[in-house]
N, C-alpha and C positions, 0 to 999 in steps of 0.2 A: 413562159419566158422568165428565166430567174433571174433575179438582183446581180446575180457574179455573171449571167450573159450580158447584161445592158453595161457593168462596166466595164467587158472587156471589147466592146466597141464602140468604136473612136466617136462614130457620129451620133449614139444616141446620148451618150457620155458629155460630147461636147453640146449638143443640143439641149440639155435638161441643164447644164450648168448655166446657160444663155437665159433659158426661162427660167429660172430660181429665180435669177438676180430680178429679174423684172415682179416676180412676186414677191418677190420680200420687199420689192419699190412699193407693192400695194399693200401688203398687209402690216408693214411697218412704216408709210408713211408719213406718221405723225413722229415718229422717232427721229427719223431720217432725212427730213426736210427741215432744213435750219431757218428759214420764214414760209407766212403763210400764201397759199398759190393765188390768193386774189387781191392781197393788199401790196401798196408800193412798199420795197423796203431800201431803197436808198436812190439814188439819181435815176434818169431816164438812159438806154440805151448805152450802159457801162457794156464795154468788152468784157471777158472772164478775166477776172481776177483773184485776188487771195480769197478776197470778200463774198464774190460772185464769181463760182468756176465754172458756170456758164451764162454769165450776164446778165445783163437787167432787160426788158423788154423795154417797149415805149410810155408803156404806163410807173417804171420802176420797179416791175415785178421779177422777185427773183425768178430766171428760169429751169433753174435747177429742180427747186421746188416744182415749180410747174410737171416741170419731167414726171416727178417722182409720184406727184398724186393725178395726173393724169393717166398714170400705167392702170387707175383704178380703173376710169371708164372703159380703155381698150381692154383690157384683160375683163372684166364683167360682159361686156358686148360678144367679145369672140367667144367667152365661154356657154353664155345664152345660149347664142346662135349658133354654135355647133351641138350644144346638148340636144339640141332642139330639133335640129335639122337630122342630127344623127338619130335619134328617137324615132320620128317619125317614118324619116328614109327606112331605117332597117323595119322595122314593120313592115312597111309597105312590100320590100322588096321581099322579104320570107315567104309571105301569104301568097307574093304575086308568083313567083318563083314556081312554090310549092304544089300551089292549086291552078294552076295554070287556066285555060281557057278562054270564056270571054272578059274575066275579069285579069286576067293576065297582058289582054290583048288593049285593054281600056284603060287602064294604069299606065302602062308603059306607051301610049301615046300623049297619056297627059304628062308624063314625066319628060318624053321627047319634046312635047312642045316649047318645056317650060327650060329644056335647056339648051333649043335654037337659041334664043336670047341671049346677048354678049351678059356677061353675070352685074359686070356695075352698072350698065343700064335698068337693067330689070329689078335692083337694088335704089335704086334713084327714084326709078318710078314709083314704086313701093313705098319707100320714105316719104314721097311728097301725099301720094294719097293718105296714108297712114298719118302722116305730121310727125314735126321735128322731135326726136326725144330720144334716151336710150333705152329704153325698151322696144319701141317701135323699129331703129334700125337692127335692133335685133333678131326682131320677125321677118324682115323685109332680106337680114343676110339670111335666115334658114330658109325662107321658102328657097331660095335661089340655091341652096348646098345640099336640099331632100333628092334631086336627079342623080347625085351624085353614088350617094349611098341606095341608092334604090337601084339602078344600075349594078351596080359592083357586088353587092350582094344577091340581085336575082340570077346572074347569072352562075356566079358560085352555087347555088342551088341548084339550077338548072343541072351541074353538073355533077351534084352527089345522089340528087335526088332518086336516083333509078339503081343505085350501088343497094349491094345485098343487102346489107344490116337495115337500111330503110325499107327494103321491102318485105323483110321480117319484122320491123315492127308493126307493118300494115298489119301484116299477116295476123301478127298477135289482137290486131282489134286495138290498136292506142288510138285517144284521141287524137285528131289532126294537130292540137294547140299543142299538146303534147311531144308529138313526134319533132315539130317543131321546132319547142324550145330545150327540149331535151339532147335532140339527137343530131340535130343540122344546125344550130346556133352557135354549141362549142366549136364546131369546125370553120365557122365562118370569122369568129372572134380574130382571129392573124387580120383578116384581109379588111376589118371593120376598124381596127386599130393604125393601117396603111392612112385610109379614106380617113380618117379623125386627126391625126398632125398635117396630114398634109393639107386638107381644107382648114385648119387651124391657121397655115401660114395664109394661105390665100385670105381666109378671112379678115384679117391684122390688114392687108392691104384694102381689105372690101373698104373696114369699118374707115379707113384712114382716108379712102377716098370719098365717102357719105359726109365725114365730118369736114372735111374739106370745106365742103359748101353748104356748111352749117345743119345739115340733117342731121345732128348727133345732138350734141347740148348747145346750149346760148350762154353766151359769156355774161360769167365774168369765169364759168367753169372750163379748169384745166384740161384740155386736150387736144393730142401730138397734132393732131390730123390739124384742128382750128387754128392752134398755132400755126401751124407750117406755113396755113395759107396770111395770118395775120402777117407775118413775118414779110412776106414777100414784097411787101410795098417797103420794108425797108432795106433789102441787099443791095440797093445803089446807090445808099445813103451810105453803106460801107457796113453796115451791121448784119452779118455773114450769118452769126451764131443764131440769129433769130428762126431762121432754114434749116442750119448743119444739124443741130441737138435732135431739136422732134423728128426729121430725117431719118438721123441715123438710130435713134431708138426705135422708129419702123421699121429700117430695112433689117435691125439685130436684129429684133423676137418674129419677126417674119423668119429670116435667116435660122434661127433657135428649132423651130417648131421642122423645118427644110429636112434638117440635121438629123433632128428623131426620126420622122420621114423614111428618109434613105435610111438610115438607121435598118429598122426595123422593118421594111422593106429585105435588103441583105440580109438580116437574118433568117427571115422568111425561107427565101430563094434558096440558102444555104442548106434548109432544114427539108424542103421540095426537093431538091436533088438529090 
């Protein structure tokens, strides 16, 4: 897929411009935050103003700030947890795929079991056994996004596995790890790049509803998710912004990642027909 295909489509184009913004909130954070995300920097519960263009929290915390070095934890969690889950998933699913049998048969019922489970629950449970932290909801989103990619990829095998050139390289004597990685991985790369943004978005939701209820970090550190929910004991008190901000920087880079998704998805399909 080359640089001049992703820009002349609309959705993976608009999608990567969504998540830029949100990584340069991370990696230039200390640039771009005009106070810092855990000290008060002027009154309690200011609306956005010149000062504050998105308010002050209850403690007098800029939320801007907040926003911006918050995007670190979400964006470290999601990337964790998808490197992770994407790792392991595609292993599993190639080997299980490829070499079929009883161990094809024992894999893909543990991967079924594990994805009866609604995904935030079994992400919940996970974090409380595990304990609060962001590494730990980490682990707890990838065990829950490995079904995913194990799935999607063994069946893609399943389905080139028995095409000529595979069965010329048996023929030839390659190793299995070989044939593998050699000769069924490149072709699988499209549909492993599907499975990787779009568990991306999903996950920005996972992570958003873990820290919700505090399985992510403890305060005094910045994140959407903690906020949203701190926020919420004061929108009847009239302080709107304390919900709308972290909100809506969830549903963006959720959205951002949707974007690429379908994206490259359609190009996919484009290139299959």
């Amino acid at each position: 897929m080359s640089f001049a295909l992703i820009l002349k489509n609309p959705y993976i184009a608009s999608g990567l411009a969504i998540v830029l913004i949100f990584v340069a909130f991370a990696l230039f954070a200390d640039v771009i935050a005009p106070y810092s995300p855990i000290d008060a920097a002027g009154p309690p519960l200011q609306p956005p103003n010149k000062l504050f263009v998105m308010g002050t929290d209850n403690l007098g915390r800029d939320m801007f700030s907040r926003i911006v070095y918050g995007s670190r934890i979400v964006l470290m969690i999601v990337a964790m947890s998808i490197s992770l889950s994407g790792f392991i998933g595609s292993i599993l699913g190639l080997v299980s795929g490829y070499v079929g049998g009883v161990l094809d048969k024992v894999l893909s019922f543990v991967m079924d079991s594990i994805y009866a489970f609604p995904s935030l629950i079994l992400a919940i449970a996970l974090s409380v056994a595990l304990g609060p932290s962001p590494v730990n909801a980490a682990i707890a989103i990838a065990v829950v996004y490995v079904p995913t990619y194990f799935r999607m990829l063994r069946g893609h095998v399943i389905s080139i596995k028995n095409e000529g050139y595979i069965e010329m390289t048996k023929a030839l004597g390659l190793p299995t790890t070989r044939i593998i990685l050699r000769h069924i991985l490149p072709h699988v790369l499209k549909t492993l790049m599907i499975v990787f943004s779009m568990n991306s978005a999903d996950a920005i939701l996972t992570e958003a509803g873990l820290s919700f209820i505090g399985l992510t970090v403890q305060p005094p550190t910045p994140d959407w998710g903690f906020d949203l929910y701190k926020g919420r004991g004061f929108v009847l008190a009239g302080a709107w912004w304390l919900m709308a901000f972290p909100g809506l920087c969830i549903t963006l880079l959720a959205f951002g990642f949707a974007l690429i998704s379908e994206g490259v998805s359609r190009i996919v399909g484009v290139r299959l027909r």
